[in-house]
N, CA, C and O atoms as a GROMACS GRO file, in nm:
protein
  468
    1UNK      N    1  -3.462   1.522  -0.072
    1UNK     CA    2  -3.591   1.524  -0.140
    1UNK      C    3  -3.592   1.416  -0.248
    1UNK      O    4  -3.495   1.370  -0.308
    2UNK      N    5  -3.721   1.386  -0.259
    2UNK     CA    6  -3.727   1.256  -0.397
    2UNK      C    7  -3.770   1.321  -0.494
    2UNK      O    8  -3.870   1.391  -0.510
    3UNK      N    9  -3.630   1.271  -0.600
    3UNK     CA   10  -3.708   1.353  -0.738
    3UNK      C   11  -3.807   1.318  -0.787
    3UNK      O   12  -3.851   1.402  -0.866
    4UNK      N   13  -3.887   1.201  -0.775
    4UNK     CA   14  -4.007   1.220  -0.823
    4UNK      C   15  -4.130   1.346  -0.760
    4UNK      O   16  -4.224   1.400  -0.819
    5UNK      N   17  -4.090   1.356  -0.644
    5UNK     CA   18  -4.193   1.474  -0.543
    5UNK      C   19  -4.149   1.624  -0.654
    5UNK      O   20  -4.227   1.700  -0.709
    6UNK      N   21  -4.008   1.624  -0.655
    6UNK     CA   22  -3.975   1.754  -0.730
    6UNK      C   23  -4.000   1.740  -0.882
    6UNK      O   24  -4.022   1.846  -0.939
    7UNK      N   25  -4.000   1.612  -0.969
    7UNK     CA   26  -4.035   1.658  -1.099
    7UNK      C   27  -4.226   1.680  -1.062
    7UNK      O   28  -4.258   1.798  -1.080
    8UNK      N   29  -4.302   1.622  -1.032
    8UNK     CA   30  -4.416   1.666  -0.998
    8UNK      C   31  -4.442   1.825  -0.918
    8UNK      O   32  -4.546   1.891  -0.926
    9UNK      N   33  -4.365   1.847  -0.870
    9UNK     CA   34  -4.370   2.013  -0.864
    9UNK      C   35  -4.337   2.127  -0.980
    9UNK      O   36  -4.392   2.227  -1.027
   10UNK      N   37  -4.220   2.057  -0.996
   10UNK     CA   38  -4.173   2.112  -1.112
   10UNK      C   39  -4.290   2.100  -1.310
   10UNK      O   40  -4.282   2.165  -1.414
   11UNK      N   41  -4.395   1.966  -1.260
   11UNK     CA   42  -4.512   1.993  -1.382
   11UNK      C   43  -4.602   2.099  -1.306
   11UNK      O   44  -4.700   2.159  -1.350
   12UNK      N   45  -4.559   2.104  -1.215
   12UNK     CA   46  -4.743   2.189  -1.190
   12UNK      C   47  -4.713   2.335  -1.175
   12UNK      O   48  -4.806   2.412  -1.153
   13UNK      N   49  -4.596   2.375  -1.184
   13UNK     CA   50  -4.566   2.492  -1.172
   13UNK      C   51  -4.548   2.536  -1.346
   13UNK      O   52  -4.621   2.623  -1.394
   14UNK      N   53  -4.455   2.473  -1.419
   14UNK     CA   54  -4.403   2.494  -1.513
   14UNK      C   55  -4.448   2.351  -1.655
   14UNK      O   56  -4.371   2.288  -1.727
   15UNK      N   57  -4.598   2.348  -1.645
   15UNK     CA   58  -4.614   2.224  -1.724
   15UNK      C   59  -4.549   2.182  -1.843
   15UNK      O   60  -4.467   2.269  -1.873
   16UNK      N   61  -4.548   2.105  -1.911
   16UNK     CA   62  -4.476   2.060  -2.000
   16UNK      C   63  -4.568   2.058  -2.127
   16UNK      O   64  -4.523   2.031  -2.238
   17UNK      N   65  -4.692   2.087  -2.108
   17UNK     CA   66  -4.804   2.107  -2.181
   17UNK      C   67  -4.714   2.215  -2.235
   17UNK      O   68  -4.651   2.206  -2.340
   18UNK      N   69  -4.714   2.334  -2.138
   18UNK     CA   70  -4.735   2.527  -2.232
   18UNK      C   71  -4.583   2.540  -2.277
   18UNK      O   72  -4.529   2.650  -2.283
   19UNK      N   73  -4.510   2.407  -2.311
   19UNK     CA   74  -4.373   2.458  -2.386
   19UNK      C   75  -4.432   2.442  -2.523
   19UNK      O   76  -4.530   2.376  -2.556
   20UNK      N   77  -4.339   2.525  -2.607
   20UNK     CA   78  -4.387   2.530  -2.787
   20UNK      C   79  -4.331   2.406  -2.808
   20UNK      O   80  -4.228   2.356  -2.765
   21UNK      N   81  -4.454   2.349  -2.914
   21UNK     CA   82  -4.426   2.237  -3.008
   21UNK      C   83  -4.282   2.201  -3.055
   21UNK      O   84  -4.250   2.085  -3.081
   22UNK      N   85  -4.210   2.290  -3.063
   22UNK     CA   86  -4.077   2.247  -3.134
   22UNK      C   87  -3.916   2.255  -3.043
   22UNK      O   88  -3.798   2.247  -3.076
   23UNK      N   89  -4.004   2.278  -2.890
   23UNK     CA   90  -3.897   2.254  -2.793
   23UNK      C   91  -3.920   2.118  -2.714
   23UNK      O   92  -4.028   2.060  -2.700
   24UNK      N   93  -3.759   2.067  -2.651
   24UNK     CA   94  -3.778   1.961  -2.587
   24UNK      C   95  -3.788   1.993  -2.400
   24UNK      O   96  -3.679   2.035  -2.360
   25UNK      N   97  -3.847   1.985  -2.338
   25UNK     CA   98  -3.840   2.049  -2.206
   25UNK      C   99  -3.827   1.883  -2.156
   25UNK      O  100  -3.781   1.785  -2.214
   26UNK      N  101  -3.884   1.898  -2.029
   26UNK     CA  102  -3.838   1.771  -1.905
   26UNK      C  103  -3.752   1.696  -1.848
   26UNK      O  104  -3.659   1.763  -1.802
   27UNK      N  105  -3.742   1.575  -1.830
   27UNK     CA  106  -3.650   1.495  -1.823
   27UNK      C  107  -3.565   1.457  -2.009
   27UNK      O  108  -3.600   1.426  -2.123
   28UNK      N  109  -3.425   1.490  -1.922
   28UNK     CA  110  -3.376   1.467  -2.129
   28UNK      C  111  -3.263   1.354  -2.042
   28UNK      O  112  -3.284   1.243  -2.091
   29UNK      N  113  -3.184   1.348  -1.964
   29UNK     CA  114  -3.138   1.264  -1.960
   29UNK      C  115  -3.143   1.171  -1.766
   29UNK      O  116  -3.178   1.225  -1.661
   30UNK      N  117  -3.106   1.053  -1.783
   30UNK     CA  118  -3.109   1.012  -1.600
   30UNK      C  119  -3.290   0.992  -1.604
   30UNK      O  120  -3.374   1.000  -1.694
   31UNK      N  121  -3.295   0.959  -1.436
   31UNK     CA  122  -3.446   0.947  -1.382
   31UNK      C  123  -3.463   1.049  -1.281
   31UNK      O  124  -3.370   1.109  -1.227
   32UNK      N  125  -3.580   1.064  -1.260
   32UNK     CA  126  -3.641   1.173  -1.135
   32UNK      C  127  -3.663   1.043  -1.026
   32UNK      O  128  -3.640   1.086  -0.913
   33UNK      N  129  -3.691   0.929  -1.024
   33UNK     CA  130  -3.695   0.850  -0.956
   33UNK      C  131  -3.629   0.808  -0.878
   33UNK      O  132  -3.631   0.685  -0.872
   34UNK      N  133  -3.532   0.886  -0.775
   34UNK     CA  134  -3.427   0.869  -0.717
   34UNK      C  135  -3.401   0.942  -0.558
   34UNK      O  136  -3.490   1.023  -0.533
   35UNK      N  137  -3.326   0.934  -0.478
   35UNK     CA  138  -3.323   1.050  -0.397
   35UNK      C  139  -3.214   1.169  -0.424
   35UNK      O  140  -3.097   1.131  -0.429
   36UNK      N  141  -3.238   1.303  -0.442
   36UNK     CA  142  -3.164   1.365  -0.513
   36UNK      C  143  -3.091   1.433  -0.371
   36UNK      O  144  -3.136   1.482  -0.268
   37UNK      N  145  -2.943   1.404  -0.431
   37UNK     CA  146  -2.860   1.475  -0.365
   37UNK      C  147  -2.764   1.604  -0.320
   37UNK      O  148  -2.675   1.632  -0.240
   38UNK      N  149  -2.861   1.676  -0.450
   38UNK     CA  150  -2.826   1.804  -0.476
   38UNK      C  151  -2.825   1.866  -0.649
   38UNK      O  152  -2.819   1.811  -0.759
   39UNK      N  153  -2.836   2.002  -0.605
   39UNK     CA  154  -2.933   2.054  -0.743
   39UNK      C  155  -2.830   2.131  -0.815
   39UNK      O  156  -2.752   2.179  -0.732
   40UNK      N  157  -2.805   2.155  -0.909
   40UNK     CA  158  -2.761   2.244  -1.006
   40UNK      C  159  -2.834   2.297  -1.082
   40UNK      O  160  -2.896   2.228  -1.163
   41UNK      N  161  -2.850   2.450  -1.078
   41UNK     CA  162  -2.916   2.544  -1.165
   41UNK      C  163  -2.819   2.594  -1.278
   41UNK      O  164  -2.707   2.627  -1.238
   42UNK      N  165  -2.847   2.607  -1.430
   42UNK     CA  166  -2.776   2.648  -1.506
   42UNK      C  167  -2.862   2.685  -1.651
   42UNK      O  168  -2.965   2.621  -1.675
   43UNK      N  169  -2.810   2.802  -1.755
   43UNK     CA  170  -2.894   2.847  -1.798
   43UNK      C  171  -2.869   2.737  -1.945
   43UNK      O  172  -2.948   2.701  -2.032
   44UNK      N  173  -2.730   2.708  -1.921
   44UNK     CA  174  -2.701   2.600  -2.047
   44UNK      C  175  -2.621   2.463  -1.978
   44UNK      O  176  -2.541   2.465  -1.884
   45UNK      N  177  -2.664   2.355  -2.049
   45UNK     CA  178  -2.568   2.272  -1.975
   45UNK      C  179  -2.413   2.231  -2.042
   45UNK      O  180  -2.400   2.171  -2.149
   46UNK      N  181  -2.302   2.277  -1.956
   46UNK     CA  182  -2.195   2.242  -2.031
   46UNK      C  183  -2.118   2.157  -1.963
   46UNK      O  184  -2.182   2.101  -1.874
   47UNK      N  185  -1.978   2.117  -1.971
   47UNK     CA  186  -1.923   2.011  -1.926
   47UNK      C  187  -1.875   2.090  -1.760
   47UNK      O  188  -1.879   2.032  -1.652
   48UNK      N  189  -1.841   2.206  -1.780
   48UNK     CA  190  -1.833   2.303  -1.648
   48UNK      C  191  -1.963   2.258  -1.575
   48UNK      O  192  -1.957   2.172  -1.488
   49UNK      N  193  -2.093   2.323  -1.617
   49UNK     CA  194  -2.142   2.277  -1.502
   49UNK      C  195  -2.156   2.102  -1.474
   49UNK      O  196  -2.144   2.083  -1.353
   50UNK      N  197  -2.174   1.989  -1.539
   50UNK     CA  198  -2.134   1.901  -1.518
   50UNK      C  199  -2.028   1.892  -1.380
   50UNK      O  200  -2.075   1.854  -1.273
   51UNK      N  201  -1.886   1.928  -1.393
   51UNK     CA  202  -1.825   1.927  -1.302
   51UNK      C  203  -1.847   1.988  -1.173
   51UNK      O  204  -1.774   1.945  -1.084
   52UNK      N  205  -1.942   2.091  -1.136
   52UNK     CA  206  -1.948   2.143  -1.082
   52UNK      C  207  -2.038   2.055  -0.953
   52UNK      O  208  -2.024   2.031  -0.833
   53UNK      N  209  -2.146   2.023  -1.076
   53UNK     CA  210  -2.253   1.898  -1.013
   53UNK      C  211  -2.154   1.742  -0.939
   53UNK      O  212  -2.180   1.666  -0.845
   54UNK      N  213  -2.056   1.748  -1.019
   54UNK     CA  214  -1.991   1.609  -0.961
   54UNK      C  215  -1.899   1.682  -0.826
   54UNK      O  216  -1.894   1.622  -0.718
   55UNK      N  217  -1.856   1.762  -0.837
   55UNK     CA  218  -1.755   1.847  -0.719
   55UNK      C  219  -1.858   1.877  -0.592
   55UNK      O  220  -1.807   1.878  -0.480
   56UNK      N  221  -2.032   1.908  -0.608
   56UNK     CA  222  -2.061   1.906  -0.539
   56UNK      C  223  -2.182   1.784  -0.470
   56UNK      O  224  -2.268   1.807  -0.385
   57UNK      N  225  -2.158   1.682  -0.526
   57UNK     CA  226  -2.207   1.575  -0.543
   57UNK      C  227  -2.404   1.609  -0.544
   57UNK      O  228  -2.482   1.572  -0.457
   58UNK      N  229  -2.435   1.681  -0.659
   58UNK     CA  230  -2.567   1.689  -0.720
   58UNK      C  231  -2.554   1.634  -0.782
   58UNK      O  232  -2.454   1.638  -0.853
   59UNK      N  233  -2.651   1.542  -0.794
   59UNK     CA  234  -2.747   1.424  -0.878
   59UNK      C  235  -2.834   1.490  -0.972
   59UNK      O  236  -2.874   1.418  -1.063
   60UNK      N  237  -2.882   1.636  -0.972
   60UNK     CA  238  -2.974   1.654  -1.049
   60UNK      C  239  -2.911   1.843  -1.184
   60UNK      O  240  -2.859   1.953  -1.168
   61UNK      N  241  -2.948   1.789  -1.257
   61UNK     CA  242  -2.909   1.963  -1.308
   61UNK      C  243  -3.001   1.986  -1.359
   61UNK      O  244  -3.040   1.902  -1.440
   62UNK      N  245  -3.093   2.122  -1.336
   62UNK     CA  246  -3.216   2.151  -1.445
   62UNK      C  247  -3.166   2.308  -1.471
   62UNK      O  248  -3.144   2.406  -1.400
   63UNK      N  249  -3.161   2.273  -1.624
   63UNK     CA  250  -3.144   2.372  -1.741
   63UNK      C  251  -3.256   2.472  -1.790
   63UNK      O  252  -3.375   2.441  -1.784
   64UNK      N  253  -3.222   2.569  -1.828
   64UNK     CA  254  -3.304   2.664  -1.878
   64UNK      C  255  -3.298   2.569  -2.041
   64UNK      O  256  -3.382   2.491  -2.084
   65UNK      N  257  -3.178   2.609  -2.098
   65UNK     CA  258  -3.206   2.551  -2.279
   65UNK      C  259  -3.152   2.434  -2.232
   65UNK      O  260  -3.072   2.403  -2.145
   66UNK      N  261  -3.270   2.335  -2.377
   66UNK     CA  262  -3.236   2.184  -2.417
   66UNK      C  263  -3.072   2.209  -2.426
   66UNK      O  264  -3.002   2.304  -2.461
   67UNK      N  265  -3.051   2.090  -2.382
   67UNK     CA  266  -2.912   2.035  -2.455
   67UNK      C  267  -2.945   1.952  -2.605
   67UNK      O  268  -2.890   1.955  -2.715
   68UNK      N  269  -3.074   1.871  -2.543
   68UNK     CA  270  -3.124   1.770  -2.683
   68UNK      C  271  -3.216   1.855  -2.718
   68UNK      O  272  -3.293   1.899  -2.633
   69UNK      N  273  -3.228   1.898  -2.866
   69UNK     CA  274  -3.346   1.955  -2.899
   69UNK      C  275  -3.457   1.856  -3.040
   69UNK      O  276  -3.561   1.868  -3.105
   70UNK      N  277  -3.325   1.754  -3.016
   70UNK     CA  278  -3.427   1.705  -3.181
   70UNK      C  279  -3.371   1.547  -3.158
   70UNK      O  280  -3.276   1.555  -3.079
   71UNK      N  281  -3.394   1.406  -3.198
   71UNK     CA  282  -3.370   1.278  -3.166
   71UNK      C  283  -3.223   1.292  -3.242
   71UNK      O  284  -3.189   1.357  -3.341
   72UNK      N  285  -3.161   1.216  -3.166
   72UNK     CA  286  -3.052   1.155  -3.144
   72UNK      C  287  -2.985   1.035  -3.181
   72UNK      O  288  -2.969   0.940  -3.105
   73UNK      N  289  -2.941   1.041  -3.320
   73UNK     CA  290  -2.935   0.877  -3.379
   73UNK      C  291  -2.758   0.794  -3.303
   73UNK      O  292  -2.735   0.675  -3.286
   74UNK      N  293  -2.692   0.880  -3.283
   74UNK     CA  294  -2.505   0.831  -3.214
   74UNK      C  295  -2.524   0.975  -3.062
   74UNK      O  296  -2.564   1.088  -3.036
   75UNK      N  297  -2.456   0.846  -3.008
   75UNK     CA  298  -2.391   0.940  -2.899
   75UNK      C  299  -2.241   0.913  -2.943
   75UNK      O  300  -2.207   0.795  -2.934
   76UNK      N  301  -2.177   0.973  -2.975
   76UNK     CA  302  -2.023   0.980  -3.020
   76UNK      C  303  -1.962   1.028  -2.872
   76UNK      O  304  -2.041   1.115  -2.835
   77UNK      N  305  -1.876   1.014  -2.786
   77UNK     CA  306  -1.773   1.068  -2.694
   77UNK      C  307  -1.699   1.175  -2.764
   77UNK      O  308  -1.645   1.273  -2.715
   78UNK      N  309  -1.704   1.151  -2.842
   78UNK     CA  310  -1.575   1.269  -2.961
   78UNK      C  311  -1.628   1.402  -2.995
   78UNK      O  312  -1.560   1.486  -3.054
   79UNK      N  313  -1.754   1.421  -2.956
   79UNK     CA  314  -1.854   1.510  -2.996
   79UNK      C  315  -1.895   1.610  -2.858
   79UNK      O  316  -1.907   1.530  -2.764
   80UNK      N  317  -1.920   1.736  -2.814
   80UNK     CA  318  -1.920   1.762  -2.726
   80UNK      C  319  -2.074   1.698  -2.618
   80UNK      O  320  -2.091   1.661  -2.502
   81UNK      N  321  -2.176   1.717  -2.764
   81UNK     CA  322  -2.306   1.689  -2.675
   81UNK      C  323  -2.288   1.545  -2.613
   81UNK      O  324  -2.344   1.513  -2.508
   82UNK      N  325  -2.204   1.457  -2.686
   82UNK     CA  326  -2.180   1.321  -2.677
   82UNK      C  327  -2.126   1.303  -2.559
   82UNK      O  328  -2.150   1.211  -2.481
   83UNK      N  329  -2.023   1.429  -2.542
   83UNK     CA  330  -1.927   1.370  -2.416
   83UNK      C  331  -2.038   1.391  -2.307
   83UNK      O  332  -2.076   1.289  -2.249
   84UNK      N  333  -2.101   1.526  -2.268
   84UNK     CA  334  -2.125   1.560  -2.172
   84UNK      C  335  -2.284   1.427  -2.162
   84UNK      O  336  -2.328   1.408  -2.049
   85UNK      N  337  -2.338   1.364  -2.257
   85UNK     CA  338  -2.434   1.284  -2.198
   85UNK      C  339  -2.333   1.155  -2.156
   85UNK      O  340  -2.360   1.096  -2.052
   86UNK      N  341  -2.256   1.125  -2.209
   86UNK     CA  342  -2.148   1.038  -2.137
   86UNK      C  343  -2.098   1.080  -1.980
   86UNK      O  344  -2.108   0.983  -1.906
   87UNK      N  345  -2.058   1.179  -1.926
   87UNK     CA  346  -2.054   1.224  -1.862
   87UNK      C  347  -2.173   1.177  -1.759
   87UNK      O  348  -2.172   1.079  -1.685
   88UNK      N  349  -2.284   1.285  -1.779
   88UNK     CA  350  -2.400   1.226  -1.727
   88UNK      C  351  -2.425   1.110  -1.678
   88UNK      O  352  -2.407   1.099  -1.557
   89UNK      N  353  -2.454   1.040  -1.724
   89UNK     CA  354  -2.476   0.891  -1.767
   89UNK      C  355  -2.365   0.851  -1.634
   89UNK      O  356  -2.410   0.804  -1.530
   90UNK      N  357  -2.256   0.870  -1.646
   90UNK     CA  358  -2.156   0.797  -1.568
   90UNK      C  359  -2.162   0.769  -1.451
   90UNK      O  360  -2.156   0.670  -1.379
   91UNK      N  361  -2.188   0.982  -1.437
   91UNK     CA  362  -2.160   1.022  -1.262
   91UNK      C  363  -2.313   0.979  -1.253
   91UNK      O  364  -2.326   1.009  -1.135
   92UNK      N  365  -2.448   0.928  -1.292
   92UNK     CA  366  -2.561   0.935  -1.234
   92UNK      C  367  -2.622   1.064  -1.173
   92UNK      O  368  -2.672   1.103  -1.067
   93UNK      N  369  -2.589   1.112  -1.305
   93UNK     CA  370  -2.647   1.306  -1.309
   93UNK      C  371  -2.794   1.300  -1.395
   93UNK      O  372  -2.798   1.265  -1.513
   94UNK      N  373  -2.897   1.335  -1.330
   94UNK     CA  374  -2.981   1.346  -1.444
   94UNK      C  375  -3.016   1.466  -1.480
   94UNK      O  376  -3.021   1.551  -1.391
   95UNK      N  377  -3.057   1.518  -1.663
   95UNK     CA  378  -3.077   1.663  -1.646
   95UNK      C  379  -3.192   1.671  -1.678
   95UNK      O  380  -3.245   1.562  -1.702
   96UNK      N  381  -3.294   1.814  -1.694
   96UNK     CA  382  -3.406   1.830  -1.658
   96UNK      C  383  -3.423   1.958  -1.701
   96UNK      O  384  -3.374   2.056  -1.645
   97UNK      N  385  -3.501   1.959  -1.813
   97UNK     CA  386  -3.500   2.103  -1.855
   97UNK      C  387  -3.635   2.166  -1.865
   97UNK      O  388  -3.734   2.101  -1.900
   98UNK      N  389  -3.639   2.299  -1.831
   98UNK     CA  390  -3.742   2.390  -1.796
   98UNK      C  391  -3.733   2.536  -1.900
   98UNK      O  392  -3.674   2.634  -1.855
   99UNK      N  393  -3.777   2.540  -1.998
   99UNK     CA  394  -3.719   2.619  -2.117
   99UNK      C  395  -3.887   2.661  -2.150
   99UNK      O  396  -3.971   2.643  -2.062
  100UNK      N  397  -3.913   2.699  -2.240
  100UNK     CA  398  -4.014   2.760  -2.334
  100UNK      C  399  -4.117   2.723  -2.193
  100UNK      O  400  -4.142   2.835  -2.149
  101UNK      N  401  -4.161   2.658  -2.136
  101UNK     CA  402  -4.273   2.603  -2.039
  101UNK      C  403  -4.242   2.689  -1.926
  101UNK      O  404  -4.330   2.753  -1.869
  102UNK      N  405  -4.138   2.693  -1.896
  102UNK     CA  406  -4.088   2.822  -1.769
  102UNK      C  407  -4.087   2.947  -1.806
  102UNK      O  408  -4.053   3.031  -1.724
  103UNK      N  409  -4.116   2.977  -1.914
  103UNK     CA  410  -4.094   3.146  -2.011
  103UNK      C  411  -4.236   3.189  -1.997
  103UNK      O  412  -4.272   3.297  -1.950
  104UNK      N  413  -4.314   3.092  -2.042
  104UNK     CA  414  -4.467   3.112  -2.062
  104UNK      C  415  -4.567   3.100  -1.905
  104UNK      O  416  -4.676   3.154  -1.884
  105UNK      N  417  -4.486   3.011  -1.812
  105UNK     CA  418  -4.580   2.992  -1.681
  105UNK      C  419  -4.627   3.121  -1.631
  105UNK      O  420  -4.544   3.211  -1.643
  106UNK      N  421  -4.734   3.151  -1.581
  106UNK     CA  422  -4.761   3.208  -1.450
  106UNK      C  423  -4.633   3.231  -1.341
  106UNK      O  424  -4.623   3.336  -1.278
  107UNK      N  425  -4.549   3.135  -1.327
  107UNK     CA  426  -4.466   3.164  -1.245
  107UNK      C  427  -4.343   3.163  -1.280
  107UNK      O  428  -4.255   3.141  -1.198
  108UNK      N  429  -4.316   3.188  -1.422
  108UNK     CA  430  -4.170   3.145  -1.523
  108UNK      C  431  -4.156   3.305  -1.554
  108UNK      O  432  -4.229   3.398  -1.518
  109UNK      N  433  -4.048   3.303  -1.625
  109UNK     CA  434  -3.996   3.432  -1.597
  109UNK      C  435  -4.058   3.509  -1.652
  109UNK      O  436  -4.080   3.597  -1.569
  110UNK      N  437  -4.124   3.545  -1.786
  110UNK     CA  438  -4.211   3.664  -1.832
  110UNK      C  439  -4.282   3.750  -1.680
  110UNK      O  440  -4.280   3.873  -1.671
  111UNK      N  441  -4.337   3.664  -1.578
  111UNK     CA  442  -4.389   3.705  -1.504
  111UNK      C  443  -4.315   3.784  -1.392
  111UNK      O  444  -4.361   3.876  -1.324
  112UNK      N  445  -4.179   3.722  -1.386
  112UNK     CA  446  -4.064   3.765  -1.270
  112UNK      C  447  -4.060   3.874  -1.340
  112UNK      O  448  -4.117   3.974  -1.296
  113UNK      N  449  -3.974   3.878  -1.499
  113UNK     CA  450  -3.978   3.974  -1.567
  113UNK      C  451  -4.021   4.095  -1.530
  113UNK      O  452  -3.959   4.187  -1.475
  114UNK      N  453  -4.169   4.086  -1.575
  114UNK     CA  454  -4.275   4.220  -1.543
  114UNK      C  455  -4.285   4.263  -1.443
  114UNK      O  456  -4.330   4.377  -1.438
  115UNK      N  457  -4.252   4.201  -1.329
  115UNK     CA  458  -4.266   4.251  -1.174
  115UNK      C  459  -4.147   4.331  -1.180
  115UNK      O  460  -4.136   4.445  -1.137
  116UNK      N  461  -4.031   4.238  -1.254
  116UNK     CA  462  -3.886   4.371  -1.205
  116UNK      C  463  -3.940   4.479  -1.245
  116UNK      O  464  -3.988   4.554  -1.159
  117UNK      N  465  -3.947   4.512  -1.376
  117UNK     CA  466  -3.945   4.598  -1.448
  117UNK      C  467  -4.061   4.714  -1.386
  117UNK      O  468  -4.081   4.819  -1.446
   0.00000   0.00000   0.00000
């Protein structure tokens, strides 16, 4: 699949409009512009799932929480957020986050939610 077809699914399901003002949702690191070779779902992104994405050669990880939530003046390697966008960056992982905008959708979890329950 081409990630551009899937980040365009991924606005119309879960827009980027209905996340709160003070979260970062979407593309945070990499391009959707690519052919994606496999997906990683995860609720946080850590250097585990990172590896997991390179072990199973996914190109894409979309996160429930930001990793970036506020601008970014150093990427330090020495630093964990640092390593893992280093990381990123390397293997040609892009991540993609679906947070406050997936809580609030029509089809984001409040709604899964209420059906379990």
């Amino acid at each position: 699949m081409n990630g551009k077809k899937l980040n365009d699914l991924l606005e119309m399901l879960y827009p980027t409009v209905y996340a709160e003002k003070w979260d970062n949702v979407g593309l945070q690191v990499g391009s959707m512009n690519k052919e994606l070779t496999g997906i990683v779902i995860s609720l946080d992104l850590t250097m585990e799932v990172i590896q997991e994405a390179k072990f199973n050669n996914a190109n894409l990880i979309i996160c429930h929480h930001p990793a970036i939530f506020s601008a970014i003046k150093t990427i330090d390697n020495e630093t964990y957020l640092g390593e893992m966008i280093h990381s990123l960056i390397k293997n040609d992982i892009t991540l993609y986050v679906v947070h406050t905008n997936f809580d609030v959708s029509p089809y984001g979890m409040n709604v899964i939610l209420g059906k379990k329950l």
